[in-house]
N, C-alpha and C positions, 0 to 999 in steps of 0.2 A: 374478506378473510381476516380473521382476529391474531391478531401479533401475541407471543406470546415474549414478554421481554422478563428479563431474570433480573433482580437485583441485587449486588454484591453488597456484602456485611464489611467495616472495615477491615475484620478481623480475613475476608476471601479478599482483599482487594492486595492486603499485607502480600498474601500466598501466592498472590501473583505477582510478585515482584521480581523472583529468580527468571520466570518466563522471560517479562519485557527484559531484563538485563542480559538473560542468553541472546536475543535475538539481535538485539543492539550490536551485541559482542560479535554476534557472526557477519550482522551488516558492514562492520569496521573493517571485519575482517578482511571481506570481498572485496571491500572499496579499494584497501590497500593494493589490494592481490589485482586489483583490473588495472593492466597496461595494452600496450600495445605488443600482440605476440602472443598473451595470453590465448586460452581456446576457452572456449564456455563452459565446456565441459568440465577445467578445470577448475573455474567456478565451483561449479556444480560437487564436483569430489572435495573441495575442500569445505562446504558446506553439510557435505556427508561426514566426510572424518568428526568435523566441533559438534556433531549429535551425536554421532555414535560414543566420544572421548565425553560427554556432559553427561549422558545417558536419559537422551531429550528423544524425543519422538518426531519424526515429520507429518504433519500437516498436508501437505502435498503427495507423497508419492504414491500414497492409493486412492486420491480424489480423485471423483469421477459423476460430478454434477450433469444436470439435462446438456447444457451446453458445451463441454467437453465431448470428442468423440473419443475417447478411451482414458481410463486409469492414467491419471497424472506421466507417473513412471518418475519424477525427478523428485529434489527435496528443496529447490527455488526455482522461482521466475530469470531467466534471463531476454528483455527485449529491449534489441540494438534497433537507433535510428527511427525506422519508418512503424518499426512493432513496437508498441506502447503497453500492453497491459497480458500476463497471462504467457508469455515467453518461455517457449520449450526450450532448453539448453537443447542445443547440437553443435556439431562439429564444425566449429565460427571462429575462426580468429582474428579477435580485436584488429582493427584498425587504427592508421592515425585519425583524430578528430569523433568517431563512432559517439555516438550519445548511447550510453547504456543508462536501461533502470532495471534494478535491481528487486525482487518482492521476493519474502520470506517468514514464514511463517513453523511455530514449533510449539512442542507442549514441553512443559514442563512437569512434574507432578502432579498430572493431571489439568494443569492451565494452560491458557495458550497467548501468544500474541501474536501480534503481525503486524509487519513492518517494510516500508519500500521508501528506493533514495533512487535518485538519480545524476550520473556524472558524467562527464566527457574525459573520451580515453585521448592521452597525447593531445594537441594542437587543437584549440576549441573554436566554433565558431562564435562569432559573437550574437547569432540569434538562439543557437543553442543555450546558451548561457543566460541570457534572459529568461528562456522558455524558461527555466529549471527555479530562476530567481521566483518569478512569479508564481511557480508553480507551490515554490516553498514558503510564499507568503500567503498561499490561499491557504495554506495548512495553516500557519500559525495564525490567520484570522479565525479560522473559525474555530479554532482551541480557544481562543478566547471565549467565545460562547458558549464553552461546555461548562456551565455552571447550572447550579440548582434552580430552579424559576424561570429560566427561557425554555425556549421552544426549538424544537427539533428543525424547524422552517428558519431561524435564527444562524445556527451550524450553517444549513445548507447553501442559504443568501449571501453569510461572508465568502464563501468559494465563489457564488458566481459572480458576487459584486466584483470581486479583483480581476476572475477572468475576464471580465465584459470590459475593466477600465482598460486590462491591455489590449483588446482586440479581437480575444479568441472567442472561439466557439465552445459550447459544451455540449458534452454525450450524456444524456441519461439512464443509458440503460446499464453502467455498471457503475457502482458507488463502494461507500463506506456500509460498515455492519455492526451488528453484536459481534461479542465475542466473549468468550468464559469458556466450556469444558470444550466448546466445540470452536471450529475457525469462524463459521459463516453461523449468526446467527439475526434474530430480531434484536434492535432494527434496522432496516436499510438507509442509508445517510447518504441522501443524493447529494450532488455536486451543483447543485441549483434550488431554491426556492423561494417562500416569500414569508418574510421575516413576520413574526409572532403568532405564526399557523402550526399545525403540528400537534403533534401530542408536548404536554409538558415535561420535561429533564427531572430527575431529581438524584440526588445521591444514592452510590452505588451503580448508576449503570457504567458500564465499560463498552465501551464502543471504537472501532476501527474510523478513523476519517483517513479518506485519500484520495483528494483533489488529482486528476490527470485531463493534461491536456495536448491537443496537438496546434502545430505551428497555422495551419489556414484551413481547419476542416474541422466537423464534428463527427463525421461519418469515417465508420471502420470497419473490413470486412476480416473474416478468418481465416488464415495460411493452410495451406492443403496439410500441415501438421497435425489441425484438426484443433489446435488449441488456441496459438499462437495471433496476439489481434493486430491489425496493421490499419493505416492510415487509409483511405479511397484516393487520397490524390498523390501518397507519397512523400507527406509532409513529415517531418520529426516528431517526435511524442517523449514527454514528460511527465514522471508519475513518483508523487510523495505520501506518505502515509505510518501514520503515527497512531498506536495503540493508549486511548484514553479512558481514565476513569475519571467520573464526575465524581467529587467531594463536595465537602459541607466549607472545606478551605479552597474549592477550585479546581479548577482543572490540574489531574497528574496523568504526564508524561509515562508512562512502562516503560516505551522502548528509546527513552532520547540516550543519546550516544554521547560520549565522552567527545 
């Protein structure tokens, strides 16, 4: 199958900047907003309110890819605990200790980004906190890599290299992507591979990296939601992701948060 990848001009890369900074701004915003008591839903409504008051568009609420059984219907991801990636908001409320991650995604003027964090609500476990530590170093290794002259297999090896040192397993069947007018584009950015393989980087692409992992397992099945992905044995799940563009100065951040 032939990839079609887009390259951005500095002068698109500038234009997308209000994106990565709306999304940042609504991830902050959530973060704040998740306690214990909280409902998901309410998540979800205050993630509606900062689009509609910005005059940003969701990404989500009328996606409806092969693997999805219906239309998004939400404007983020909310998955607690044992659901890791693709979390329907419903009628949930927080708990003490819950590991939430958080994914979101929105257009701005036409650009888009997307972005996912993950936290623990109230009282943490101390393997939960690891998970999340690790999980946020597999991101910043492989930001490292996003420069002009490496290789796509470069990205994907620093994720799996740190998973592997701590222990975990990794899933390949959902990764990192393009991104520009659309959410999901070319290319797709596994969470594993083997270092100077690949097609070559160069300036201008923009791309999603987002390292997730669960606590003793790589295998996850779908919630009768139809959307929603959870662990096979039950374990916790962690999931970060950061909207990059490769420059001729390096890797930049979109959506890094205050």
């Amino acid at each position: 199958m032939r990839l079609v990848i887009e390259l951005r001009t500095p002068t698109q890369i500038e234009e997308m900047r209000p994106a990565g900074r709306f999304v940042a701004s609504v991830l902050s915003a959530l973060v704040d907003k998740a306690d214990v008591g909280v409902n998901l839903l309410e998540l979800d409504a205050l993630a509606h309110d900062m689009i509609r008051e910005r005059g940003a568009e969701s990404c989500y609420i009328d996606y409806h890819p092969s693997f999805g059984a219906s239309p998004f219907g939400k404007v983020l991801c909310t998955s607690v605990n044992d659901a890791v990636l693709h979390g329907l908001p419903h009628d949930y409320v927080l708990q003490d200790g819950d590991l939430l991650s958080v994914d979101f995604a929105a257009s701005v003027d036409g650009w888009v980004s997307d972005s996912a964090v993950s936290v623990v609500v109230g009282t943490p476990r101390e393997e939960d906190l690891q998970l999340i530590e690790v999980t946020g170093r597999a991101l910043e290794a492989a930001i490292e890599w996003a420069r002009p002259g490496n290789r796509m297999g470069d990205i994907s090896h620093a994720i799996g290299q740190v998973a592997r040192t701590a222990g975990l397993a990794i899933n390949l069947q959902f990764g990192g992507h393009g991104v520009g007018r659309t959410m999901h584009g070319d290319p797709h950015v596994p969470n594993d591979g083997r270092p100077g393989r690949g097609f070559r980087l160069k300036a201008g692409l923009v791309i999603a990296i987002e390292p997730w992992f669960l606590h003793t397992t790589d295998q996850i099945y779908t919630d009768p939601d139809g959307w929603t992905l959870r662990s096979a044995d039950g374990s916790r799940g962690a999931h970060m992701e950061h909207t990059i563009a490769i420059t001729d100065d390096g890797p930049l951040v979109l959506t890094a948060r205050d």
